[in-house]
Jmol script that loads the backbone (N, CA, C; Angstrom):
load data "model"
ATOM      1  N   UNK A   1     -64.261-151.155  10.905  1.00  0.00           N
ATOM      2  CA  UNK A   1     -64.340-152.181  11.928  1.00  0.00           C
ATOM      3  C   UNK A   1     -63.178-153.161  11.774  1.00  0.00           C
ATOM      4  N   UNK A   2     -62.884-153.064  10.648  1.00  0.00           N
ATOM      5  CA  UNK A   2     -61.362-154.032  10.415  1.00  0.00           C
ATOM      6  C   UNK A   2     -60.548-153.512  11.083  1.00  0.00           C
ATOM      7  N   UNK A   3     -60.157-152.349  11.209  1.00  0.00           N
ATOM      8  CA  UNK A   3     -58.901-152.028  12.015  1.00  0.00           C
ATOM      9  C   UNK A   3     -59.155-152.446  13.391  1.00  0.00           C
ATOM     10  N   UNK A   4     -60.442-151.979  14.050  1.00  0.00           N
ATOM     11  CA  UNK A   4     -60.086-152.598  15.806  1.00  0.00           C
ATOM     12  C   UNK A   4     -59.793-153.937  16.277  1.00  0.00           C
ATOM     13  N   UNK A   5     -59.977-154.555  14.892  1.00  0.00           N
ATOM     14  CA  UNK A   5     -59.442-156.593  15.324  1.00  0.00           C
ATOM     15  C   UNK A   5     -57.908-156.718  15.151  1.00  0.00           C
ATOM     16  N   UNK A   6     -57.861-155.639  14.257  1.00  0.00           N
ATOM     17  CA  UNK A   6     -56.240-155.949  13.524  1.00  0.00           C
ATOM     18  C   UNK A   6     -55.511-154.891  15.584  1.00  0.00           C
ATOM     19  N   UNK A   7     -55.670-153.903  15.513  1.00  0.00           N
ATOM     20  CA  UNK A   7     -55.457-153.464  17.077  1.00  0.00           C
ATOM     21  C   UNK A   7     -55.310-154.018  17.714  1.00  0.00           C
ATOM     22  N   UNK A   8     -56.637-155.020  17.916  1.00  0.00           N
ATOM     23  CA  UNK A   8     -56.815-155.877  18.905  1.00  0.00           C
ATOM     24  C   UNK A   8     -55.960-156.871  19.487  1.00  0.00           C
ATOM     25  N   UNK A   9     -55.632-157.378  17.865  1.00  0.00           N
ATOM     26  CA  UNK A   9     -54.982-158.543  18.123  1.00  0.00           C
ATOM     27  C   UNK A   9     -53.577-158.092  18.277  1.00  0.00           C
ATOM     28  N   UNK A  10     -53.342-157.252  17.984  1.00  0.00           N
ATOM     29  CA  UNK A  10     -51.588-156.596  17.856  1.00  0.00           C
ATOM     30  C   UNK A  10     -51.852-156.493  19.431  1.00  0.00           C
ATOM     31  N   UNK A  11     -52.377-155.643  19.922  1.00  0.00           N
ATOM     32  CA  UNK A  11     -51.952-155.892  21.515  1.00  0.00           C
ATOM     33  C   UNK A  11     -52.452-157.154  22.460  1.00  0.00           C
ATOM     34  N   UNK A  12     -53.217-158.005  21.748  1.00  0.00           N
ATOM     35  CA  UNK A  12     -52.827-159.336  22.647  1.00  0.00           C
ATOM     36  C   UNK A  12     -51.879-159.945  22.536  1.00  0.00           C
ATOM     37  N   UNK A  13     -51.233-159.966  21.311  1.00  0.00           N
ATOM     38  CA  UNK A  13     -49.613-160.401  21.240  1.00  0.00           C
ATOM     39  C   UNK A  13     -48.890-159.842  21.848  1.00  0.00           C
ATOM     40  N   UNK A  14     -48.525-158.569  21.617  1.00  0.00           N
ATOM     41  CA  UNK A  14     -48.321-157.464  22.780  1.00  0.00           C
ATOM     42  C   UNK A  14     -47.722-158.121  24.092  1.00  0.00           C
ATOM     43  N   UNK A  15     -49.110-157.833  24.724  1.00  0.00           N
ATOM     44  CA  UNK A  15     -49.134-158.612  25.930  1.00  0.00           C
ATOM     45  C   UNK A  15     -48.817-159.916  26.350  1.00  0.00           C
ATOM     46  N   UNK A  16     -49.119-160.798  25.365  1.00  0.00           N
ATOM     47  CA  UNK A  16     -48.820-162.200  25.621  1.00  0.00           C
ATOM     48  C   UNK A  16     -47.630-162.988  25.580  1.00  0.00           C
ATOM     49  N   UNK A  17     -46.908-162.090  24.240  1.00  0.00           N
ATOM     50  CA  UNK A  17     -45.651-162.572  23.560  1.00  0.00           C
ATOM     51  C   UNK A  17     -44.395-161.651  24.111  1.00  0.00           C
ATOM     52  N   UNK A  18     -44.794-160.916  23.276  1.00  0.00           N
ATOM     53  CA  UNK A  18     -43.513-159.082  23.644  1.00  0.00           C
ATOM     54  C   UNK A  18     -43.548-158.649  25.170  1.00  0.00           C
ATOM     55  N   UNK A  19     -44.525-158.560  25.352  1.00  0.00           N
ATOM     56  CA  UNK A  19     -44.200-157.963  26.530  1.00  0.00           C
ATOM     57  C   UNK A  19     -43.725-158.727  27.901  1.00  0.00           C
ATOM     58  N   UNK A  20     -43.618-160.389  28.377  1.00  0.00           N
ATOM     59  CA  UNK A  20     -43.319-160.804  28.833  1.00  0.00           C
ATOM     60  C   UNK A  20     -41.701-161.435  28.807  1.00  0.00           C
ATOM     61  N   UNK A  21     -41.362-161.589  27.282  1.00  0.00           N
ATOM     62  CA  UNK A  21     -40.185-161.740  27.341  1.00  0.00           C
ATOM     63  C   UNK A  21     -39.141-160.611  27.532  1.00  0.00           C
ATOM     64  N   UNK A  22     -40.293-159.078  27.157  1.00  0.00           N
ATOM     65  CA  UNK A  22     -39.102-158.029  27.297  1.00  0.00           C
ATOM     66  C   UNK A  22     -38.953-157.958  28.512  1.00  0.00           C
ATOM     67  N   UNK A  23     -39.797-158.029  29.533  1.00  0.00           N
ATOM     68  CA  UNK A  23     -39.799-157.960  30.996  1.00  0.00           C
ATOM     69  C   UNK A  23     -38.440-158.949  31.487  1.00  0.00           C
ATOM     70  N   UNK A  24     -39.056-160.067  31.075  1.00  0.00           N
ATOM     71  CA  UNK A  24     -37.733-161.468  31.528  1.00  0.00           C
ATOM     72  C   UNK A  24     -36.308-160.920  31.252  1.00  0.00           C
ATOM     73  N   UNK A  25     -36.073-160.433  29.906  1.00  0.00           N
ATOM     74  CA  UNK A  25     -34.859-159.913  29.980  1.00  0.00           C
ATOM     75  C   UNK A  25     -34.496-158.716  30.583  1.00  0.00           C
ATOM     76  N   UNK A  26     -34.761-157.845  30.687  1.00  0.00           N
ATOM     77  CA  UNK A  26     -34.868-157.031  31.508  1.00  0.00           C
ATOM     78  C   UNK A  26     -34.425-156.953  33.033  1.00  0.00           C
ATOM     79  N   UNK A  27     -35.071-157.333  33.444  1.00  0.00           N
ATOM     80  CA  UNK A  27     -35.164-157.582  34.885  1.00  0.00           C
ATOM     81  C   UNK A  27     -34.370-158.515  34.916  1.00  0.00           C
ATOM     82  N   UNK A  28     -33.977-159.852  34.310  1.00  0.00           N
ATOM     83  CA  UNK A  28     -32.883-161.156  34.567  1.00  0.00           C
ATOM     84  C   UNK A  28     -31.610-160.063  34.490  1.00  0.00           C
ATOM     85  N   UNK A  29     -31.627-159.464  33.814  1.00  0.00           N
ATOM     86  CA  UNK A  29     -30.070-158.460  33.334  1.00  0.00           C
ATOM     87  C   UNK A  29     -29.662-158.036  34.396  1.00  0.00           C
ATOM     88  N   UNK A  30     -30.764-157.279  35.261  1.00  0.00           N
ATOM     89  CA  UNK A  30     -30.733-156.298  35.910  1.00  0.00           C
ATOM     90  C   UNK A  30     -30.280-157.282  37.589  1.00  0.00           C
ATOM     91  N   UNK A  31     -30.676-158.628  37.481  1.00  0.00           N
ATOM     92  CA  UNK A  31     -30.893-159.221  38.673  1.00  0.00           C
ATOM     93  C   UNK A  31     -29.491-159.968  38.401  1.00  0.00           C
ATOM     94  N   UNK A  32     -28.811-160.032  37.273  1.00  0.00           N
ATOM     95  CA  UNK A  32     -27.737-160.597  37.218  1.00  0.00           C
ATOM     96  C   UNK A  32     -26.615-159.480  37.626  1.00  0.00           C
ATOM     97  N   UNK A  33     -26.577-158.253  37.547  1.00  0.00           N
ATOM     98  CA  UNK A  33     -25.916-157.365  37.731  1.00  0.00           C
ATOM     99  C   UNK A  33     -26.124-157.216  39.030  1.00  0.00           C
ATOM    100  N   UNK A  34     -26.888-157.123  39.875  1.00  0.00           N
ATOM    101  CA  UNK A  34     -26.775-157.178  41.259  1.00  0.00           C
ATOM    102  C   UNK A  34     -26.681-158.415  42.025  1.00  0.00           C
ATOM    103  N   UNK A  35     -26.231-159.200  41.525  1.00  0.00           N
ATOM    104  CA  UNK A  35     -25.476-160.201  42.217  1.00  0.00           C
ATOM    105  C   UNK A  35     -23.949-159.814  42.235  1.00  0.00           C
ATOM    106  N   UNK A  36     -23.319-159.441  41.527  1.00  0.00           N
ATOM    107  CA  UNK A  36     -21.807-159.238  41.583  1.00  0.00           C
ATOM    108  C   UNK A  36     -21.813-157.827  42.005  1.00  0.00           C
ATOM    109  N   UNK A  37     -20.654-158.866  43.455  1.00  0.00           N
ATOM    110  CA  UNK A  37     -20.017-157.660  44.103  1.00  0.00           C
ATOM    111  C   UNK A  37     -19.443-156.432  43.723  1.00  0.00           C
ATOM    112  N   UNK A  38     -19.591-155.391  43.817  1.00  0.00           N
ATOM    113  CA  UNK A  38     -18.164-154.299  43.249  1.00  0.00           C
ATOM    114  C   UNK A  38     -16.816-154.265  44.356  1.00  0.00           C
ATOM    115  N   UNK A  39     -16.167-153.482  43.516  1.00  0.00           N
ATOM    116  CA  UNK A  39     -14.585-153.653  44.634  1.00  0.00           C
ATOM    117  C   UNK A  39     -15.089-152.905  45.857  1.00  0.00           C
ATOM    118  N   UNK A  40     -16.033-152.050  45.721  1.00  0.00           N
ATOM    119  CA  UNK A  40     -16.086-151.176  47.705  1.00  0.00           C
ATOM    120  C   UNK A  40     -16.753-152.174  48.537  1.00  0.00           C
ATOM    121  N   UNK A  41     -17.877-152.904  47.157  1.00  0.00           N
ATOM    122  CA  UNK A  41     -18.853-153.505  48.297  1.00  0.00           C
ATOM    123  C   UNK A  41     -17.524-154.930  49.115  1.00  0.00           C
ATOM    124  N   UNK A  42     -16.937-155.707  48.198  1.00  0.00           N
ATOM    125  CA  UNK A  42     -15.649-156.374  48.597  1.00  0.00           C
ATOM    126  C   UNK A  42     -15.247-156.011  49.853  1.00  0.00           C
ATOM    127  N   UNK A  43     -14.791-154.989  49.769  1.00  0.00           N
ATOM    128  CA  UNK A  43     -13.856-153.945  51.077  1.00  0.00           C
ATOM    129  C   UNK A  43     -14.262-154.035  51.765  1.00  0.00           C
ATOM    130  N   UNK A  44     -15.709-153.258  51.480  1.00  0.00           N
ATOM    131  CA  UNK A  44     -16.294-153.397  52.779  1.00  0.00           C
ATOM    132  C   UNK A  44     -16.902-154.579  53.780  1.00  0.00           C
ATOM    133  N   UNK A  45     -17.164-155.881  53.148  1.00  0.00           N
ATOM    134  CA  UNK A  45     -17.263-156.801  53.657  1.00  0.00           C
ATOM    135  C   UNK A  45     -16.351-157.185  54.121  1.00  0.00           C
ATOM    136  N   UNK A  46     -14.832-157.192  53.554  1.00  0.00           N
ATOM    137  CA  UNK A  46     -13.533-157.725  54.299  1.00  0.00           C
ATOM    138  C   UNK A  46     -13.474-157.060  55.310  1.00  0.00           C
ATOM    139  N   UNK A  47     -13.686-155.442  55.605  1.00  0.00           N
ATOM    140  CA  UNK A  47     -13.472-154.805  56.752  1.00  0.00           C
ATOM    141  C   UNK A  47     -14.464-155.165  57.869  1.00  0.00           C
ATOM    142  N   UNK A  48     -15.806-155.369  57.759  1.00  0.00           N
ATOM    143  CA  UNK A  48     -16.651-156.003  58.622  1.00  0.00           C
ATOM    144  C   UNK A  48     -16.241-157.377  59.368  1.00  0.00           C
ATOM    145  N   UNK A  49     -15.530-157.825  58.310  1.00  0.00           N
ATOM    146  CA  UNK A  49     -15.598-159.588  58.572  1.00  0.00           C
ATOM    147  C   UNK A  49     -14.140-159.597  59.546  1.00  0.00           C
ATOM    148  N   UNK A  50     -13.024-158.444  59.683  1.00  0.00           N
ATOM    149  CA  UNK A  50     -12.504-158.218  60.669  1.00  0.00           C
ATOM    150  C   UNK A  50     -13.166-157.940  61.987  1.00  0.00           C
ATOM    151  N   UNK A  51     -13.484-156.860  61.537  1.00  0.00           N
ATOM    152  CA  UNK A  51     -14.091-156.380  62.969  1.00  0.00           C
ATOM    153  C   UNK A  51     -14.737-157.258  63.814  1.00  0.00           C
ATOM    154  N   UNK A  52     -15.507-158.034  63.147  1.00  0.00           N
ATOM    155  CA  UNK A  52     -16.564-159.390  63.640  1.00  0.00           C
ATOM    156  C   UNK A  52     -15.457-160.452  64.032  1.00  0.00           C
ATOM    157  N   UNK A  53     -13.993-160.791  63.512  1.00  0.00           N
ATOM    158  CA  UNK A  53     -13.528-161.416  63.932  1.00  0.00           C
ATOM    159  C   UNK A  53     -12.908-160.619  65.095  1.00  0.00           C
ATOM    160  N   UNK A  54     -12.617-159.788  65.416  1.00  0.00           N
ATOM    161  CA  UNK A  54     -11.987-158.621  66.712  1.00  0.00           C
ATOM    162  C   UNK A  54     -12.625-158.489  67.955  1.00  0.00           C
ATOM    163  N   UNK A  55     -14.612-158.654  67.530  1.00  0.00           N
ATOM    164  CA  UNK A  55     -15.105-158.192  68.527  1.00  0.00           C
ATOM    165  C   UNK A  55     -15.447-160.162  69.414  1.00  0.00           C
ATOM    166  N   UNK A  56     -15.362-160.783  68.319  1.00  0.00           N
ATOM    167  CA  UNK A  56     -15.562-162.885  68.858  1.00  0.00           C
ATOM    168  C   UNK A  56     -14.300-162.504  69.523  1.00  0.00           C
ATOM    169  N   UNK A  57     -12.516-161.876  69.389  1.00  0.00           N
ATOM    170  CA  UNK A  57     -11.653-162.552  70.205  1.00  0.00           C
ATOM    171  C   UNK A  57     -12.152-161.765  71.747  1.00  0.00           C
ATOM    172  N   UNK A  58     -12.377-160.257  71.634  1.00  0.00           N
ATOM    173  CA  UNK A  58     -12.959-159.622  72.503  1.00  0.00           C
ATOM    174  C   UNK A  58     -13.879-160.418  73.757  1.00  0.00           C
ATOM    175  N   UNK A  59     -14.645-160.995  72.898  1.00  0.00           N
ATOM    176  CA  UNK A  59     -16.227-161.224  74.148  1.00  0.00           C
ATOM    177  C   UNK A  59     -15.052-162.775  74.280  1.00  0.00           C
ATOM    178  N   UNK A  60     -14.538-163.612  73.752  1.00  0.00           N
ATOM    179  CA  UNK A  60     -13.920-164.892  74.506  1.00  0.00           C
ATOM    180  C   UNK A  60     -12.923-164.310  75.327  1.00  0.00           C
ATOM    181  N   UNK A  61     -12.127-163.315  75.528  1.00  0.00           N
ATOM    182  CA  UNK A  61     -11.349-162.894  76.424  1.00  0.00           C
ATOM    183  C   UNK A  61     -11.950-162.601  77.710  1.00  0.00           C
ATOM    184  N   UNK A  62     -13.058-161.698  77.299  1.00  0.00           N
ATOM    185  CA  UNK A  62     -13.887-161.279  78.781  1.00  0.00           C
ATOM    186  C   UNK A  62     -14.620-162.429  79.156  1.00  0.00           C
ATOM    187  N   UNK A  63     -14.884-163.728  78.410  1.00  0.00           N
ATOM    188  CA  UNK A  63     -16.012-164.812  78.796  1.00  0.00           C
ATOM    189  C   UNK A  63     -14.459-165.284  79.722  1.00  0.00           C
ATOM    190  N   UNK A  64     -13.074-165.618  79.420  1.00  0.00           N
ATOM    191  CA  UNK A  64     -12.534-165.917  80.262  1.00  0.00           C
ATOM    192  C   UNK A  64     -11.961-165.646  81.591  1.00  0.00           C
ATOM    193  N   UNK A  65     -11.951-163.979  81.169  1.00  0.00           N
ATOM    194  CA  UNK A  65     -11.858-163.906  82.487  1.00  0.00           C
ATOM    195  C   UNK A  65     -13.282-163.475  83.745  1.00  0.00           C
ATOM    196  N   UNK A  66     -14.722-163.464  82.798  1.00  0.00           N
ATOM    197  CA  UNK A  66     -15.472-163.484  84.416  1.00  0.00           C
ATOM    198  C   UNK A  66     -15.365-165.538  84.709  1.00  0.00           C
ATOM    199  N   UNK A  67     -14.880-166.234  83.907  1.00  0.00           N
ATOM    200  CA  UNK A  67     -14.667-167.539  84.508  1.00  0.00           C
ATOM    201  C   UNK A  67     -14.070-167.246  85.534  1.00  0.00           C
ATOM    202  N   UNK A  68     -12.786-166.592  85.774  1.00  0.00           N
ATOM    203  CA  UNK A  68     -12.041-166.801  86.696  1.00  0.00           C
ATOM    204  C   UNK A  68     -12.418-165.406  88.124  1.00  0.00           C
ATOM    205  N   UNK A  69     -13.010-164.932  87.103  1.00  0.00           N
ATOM    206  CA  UNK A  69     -13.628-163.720  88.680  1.00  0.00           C
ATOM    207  C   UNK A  69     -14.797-164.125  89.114  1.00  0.00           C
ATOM    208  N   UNK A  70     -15.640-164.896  88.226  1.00  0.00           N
ATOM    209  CA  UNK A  70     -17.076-165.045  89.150  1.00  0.00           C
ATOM    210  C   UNK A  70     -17.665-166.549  88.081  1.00  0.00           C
ATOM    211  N   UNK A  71     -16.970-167.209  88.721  1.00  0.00           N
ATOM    212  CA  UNK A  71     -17.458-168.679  88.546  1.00  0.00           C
ATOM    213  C   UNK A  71     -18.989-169.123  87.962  1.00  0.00           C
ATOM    214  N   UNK A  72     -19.428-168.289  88.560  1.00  0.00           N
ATOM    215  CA  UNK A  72     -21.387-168.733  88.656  1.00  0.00           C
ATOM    216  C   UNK A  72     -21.900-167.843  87.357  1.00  0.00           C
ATOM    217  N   UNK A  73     -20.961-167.011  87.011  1.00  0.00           N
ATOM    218  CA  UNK A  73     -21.699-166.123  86.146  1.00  0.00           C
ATOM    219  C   UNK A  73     -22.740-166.631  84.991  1.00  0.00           C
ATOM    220  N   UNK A  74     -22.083-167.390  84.751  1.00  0.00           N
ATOM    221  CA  UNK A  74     -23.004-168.138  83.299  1.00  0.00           C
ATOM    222  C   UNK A  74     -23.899-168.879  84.001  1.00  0.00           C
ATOM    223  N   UNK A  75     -24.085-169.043  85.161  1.00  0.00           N
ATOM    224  CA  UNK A  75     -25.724-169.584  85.509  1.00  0.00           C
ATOM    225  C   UNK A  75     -26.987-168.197  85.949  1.00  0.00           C
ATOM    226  N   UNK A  76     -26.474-167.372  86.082  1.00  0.00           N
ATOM    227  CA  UNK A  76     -27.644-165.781  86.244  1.00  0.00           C
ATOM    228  C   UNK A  76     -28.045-166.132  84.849  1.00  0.00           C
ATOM    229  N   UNK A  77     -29.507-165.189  85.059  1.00  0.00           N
ATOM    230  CA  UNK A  77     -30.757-165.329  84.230  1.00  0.00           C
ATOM    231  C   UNK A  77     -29.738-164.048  82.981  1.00  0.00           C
TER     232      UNK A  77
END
end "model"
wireframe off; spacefill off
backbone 0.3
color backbone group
């Protein structure tokens, strides 16, 4: 009967002590590593963040010219 207290208590520490801090590190490691960018993910955001600037000069070009072909346009539903 001595051994199942000595058990016992080894896995409430276990649980209480060990096993929460191994988790914390763990997972903090893991959550720190996916914060930093890699060089494709980089790229690929620079290449988006063109395009997004290409397609804003796009739609202000065409917003200027239905100004000048159809005046009213920006009041339709």
């Amino acid at each position: 009967m001595g051994h199942g207290i000595d058990l016992n208590a080894v896995t409430i520490i276990f649980l209480v002590i060990v096993l929460p801090i191994w988790l914390f590190l763990h997972y903090g490691q893991r959550w720190r590593q996916s914060k930093v960018l890699t060089a494709e993910s980089e790229r690929s955001l620079g290449e988006l963040s063109d395009i997004a600037d290409r397609l804003q000069t796009r739609i202000d070009n065409l917003e200027r010219l239905l100004d000048v072909a159809a005046p009213e346009w920006r009041k339709k539903p």
